[in-house]
N, C-alpha and C positions, 0 to 999 in steps of 0.2 A: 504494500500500500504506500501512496506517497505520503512525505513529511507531516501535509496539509488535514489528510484525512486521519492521519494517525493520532495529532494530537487532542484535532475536535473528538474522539472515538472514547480517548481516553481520558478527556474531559465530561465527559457526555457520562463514563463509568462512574466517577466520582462521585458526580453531582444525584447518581441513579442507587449510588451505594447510598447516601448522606437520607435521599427522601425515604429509603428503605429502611430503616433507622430509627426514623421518626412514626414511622407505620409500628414498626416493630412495638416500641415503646407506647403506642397509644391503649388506650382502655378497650378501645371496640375496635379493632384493625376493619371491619367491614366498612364499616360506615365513614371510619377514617380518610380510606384510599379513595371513595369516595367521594367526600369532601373536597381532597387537594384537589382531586381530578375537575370539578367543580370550577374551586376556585381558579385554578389555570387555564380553565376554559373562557373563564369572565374575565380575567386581565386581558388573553389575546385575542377577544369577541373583534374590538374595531380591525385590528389587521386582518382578520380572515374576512371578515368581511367586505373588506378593500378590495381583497386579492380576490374572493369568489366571487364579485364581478367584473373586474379586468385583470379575467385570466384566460384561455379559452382551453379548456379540457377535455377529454377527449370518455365517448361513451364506455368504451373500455377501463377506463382509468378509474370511472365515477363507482364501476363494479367491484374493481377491485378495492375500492374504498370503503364501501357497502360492505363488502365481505370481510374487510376487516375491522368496521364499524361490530357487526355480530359475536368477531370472534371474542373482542374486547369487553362484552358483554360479561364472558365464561370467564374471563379473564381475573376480571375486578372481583368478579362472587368467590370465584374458588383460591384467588390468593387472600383476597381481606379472611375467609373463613379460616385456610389453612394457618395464618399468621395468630387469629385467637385461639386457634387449640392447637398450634404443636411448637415445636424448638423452630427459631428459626434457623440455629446450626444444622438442623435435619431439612429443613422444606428449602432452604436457598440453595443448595448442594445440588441435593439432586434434579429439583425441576432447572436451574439453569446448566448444568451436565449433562441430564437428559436432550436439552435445546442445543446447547455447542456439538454435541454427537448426531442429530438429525435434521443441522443447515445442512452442513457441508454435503450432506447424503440427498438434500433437498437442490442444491444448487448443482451436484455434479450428476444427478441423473434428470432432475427436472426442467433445470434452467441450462446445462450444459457449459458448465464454469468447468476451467479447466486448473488444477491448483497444480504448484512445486512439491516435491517429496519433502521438504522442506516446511514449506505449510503444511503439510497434513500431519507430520511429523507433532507440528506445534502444538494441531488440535489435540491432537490425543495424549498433549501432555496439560493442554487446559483438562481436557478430561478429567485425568487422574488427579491433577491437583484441588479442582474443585470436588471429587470424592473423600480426597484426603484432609479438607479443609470444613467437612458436616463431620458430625460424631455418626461415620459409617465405617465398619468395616467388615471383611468376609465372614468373621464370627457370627453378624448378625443373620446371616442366611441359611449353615451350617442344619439347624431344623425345622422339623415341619413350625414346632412351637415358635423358635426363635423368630423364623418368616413374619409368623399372623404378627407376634409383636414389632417388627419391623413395619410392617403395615401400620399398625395401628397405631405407630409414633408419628405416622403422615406422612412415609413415603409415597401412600397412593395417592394422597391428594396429591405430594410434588410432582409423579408420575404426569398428573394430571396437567399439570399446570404446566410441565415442562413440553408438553406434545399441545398446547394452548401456543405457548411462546412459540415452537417452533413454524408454526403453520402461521401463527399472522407476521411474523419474521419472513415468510416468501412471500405472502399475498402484500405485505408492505414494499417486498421489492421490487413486482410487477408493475405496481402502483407511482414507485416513487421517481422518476425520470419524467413522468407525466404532469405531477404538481407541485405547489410549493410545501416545502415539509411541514411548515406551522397551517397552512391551512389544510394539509392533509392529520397531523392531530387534532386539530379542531375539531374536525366532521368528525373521528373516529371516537373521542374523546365526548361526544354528544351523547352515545350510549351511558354516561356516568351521570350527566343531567337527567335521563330520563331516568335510570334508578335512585336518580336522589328523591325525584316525585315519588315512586315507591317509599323513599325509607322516610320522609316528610315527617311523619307524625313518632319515626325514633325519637325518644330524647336524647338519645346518645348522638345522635346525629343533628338533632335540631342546635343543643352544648357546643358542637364544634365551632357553629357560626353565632353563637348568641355568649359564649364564653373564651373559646379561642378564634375569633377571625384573623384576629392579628397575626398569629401563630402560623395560621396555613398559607400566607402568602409565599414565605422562603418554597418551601415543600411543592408548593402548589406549583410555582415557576419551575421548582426543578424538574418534575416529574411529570412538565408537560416539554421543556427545553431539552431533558434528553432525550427524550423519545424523537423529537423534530431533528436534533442533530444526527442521529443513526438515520432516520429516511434520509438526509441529505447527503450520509454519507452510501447509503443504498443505491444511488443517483449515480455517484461516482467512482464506486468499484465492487466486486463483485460479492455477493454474497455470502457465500463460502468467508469471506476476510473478513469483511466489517462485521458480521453476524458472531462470528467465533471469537474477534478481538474484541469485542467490546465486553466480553465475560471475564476482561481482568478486574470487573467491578467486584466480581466475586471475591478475588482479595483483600479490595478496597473493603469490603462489605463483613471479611472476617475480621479485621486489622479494628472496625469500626467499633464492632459488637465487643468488642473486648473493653476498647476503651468505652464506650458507653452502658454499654449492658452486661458489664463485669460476665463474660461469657468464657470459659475454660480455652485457653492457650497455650497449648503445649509443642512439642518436635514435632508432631503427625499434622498440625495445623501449619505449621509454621513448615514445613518443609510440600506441602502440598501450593503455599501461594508462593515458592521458589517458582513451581513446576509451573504454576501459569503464568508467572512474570516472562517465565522462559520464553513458555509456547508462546507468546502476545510479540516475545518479542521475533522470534522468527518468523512469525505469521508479517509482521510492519516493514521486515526487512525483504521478504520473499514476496 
C-alpha cells in the first residue's frame, strides 16, 4: 500500500480502537453504539447532504449501499449485545480474526485481487496475533465440554459478528470508488437512526443524550471518521490490504483495554500484537 493510504488506515485503527473502548466501558453497550452512531450521523447530516445532491451516483453503487445499509443493521444489535454479556478480550479477537481470514479469501476469489506471498504471509500473522491477543487458546476446544463453554463465553456471537464485518467489508468495497466515503457512512449509518426510534423509550438510551451528550460527541466522530476513512481507503487499493491492515487496531485495542479497563497483560498478549505489528507491517510495505 502507498505511504498515503497507510497512514490514514492506521489512523482510522486508533481512533476505531479509542471508540471501542468507550463502548466497552458503557453501562448498556447496545444502546451505547447506538447513540454515537446517532450522534455522528447529526454532526455530518449538512455534508452528506451537500454531497447527495451534487454528486451523481450510479444505480449500482446506491445497491451496494443498500446492502450495506442492512448488513449494519446485524451489525450494531449483535456487537452492542455481544459487548454486554461477554469479555471483550474474547468477542474483539475472534470476530475481527474471523474478518482478517475471510477479506483476503473474499477479495482473491470474489473480487480477483491479486496479493505478494508476502502479504498473505502478513495476514496470517495478523491472524494469529489477534488469537493470541483474546484469552483463547487450543485448551479451550480440546472437549466436547470445554467447546459448549467456549461458546458460551461469546465466541458464537464473535463468530457472528466476525462473518457480519466480513461481508459488509466487500459490499463496502464495491460500493466505494462510486461515492464519497462520508456520504457513503451517512446512508449506511441511517440504519442506527432508525433503531434508535426502536430503543426511544430505553432509558438507558434516552440517559445517553439527556445525561451524556456531551460525552458522545468525541466517540461519535470517531466511529463514524473511521469507518469513512477505510471506504476511502477501499477506493484506492485493494481489498485484501486495507481490509487486513486496518486490524492493527486490534493491538491498539489490546494495549487500550489494559490501560483503561485494567484487562490481564501478559507474554501471550503481548507477543500476539508483535505478530500483527509484523503482519501490518509487511502487508504497507508489499
Amino acid at each position: 500500500m502507498g505511504l498515503e493510504i497507510t497512514l490514514l488506515v492506521l489512523f482510522s485503527a486508533v481512533i476505531h480502537s479509542i471508540w471501542n473502548i468507550q463502548l466497552k466501558k458503557s453501562n448498556d453497550p447496545i444502546t451505547y453504539i447506538i447513540a454515537i452512531a446517532i450522534v455522528g450521523w447529526v454532526i455530518f447530516t449538512p455534508y452528506a447532504i451537500y454531497k447527495l445532491f451534487n454528486s451523481t451516483i450510479s444505480t449500482e453503487t446506491y445497491l451496494f449501499t443498500f446492502s450495506s445499509f442492512l448488513i449494519h443493521f446485524l451489525y450494531f444489535l449483535f456487537l452492542g449485545r455481544a459487548y454486554s454479556k461477554f469479555e471483550l478480550s474474547v468477542v474483539y479477537p475472534i470476530a475481527r480474526g474471523l474478518s482478517v481470514f475471510l477479506i483476503p479469501v473474499y477479495g482473491i476469489l470474489i473480487l480477483n485481487e491479486q496479493m505478494t506471498l508476502q502479504a498473505i504471509f502478513g495476514c496470517f500473522l495478523i491472524i494469529f496475533g489477534i488469537i493470541m491477543t483474546g484469552s483463547i487458546s487450543i485448551g479451550d476446544l480440546k472437549t466436547k465440554e470445554k467447546r459448549k463453554l467456549f461458546l458460551k463465553s461469546g465466541a458464537f456471537s464473535a463468530i457472528l459478528i466476525g462473518i457480519i464485518i466480513s461481508l459488509y467489508s466487500l459490499v463496502d468495497k464495491k460500493a466505494a470508488s462510486g461515492i464519497d466515503p462520508f456520504l457513503f457512512v451517512w446512508l449506511t449509518d441511517t440504519s442506527a437512526v432508525i433503531l434508535g426510534i426502536k430503543f426511544f423509550r430505553n432509558n438507558n438510551f434516552r440517559n445517553h443524550f439527556t445525561k451524556e451528550n456531551i460525552k458522545l460527541i468525541i466517540p461519535g466522530v470517531f466511529q463514524f471518521s473511521s469507518y469513512a476513512i477505510v471506504i476511502y481507503a477501499y477506493s484506492s487499493t485493494m481489498l485484501s490490504y486495507a481490509g487486513t491492515f486496518r486490524e492493527i487496531g486490534t493491538a491498539f485495542g489490546a494495549i487500550f483495554a489494559k490501560i483503561f479497563l485494567k484487562e490481564v497483560f501478559g507474554r501471550k498478549k503481548t507477543l500476539g500484537i508483535l505478530l500483527i505489528v509484523s503482519g501490518a507491517f509487511l502487508i504497507s510495505i508489499f
